[in-house]
N, C-alpha and C positions, 0 to 999 in steps of 0.2 A: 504494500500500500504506500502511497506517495502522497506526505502531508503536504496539505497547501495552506503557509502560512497569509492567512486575511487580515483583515481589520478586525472582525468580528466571527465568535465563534459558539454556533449552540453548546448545550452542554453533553449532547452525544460527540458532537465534532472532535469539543476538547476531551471526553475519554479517551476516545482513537487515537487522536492523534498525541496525550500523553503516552497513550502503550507503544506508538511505534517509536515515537522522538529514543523517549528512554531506553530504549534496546540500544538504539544508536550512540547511547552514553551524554545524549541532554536532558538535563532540566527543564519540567513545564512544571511553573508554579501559578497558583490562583494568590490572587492580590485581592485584598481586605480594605476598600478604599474605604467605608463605611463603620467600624469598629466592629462588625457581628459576622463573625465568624459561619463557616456552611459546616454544617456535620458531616461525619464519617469525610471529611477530607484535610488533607495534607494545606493549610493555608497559611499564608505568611500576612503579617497587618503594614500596610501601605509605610514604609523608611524608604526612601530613598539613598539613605546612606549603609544601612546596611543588607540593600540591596545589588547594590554592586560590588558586595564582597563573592555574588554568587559567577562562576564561569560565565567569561562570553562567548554568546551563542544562545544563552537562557532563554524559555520563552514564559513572556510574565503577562498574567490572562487577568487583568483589571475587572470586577466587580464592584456594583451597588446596587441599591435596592431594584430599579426598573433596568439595568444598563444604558441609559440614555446618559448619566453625568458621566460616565467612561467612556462613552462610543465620540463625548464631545472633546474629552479632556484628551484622546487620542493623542493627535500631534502635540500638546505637551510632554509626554509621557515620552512620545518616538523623539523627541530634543534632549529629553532630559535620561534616555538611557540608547545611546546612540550604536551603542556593540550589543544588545538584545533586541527580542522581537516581542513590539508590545501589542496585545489583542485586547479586544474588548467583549466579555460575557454577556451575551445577544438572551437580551429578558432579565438579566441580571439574580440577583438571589431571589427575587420573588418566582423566577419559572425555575428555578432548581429542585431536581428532583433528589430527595436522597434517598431514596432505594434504587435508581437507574443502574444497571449495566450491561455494559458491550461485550459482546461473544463474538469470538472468528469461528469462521467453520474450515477444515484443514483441510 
């Protein structure tokens, strides 16, 4: 499978294409722009400074409540981390499912 890094990304999208990136030996992290955390996932809360302690290459998948304040704040986000690839969570944590997951078939 061949991720294709967007602007924005459902949250089936970003299961996939976390399971394929990480094989590959990158980072896909969900960002916390809003202080509330998603369950049952791996999320980091919006520093910018201790953000770019992570490899470049990282892909950092910005979250809020509808995604509309990340899908705007985009191009700041793409200035302010110029060696990762920043995405925006399409529906943001209100369309998050926490029981969703991706199955390949072999």
């Amino acid at each position: 499978m061949s991720v294709e890094i967007k602007d924005e990304w459902t949250q089936e999208e970003l299961l996939r294409a976390k399971k394929e990136l990480e094989k590959e030996g990158r980072k896909v992290l969900l960002v916390d722009t809003i202080l509330s955390p998603i369950e049952k996932q791996e999320v980091i809360t919006y520093n910018p400074y201790e953000m770019q302690r992570f490899p470049k290459g990282s892909v950092f998948v910005f979250y809020c409540d509808t995604g509309k304040a990340t899908k705007e704040r985009l191009v700041e986000y793409k200035k302010k981390f110029p060696d990762y690839h920043c995405i925006s969570l399409k529906g943001g944590r209100g369309y998050w499912r926490k029981n969703m997951q991706v199955y390949y078939e072999k």
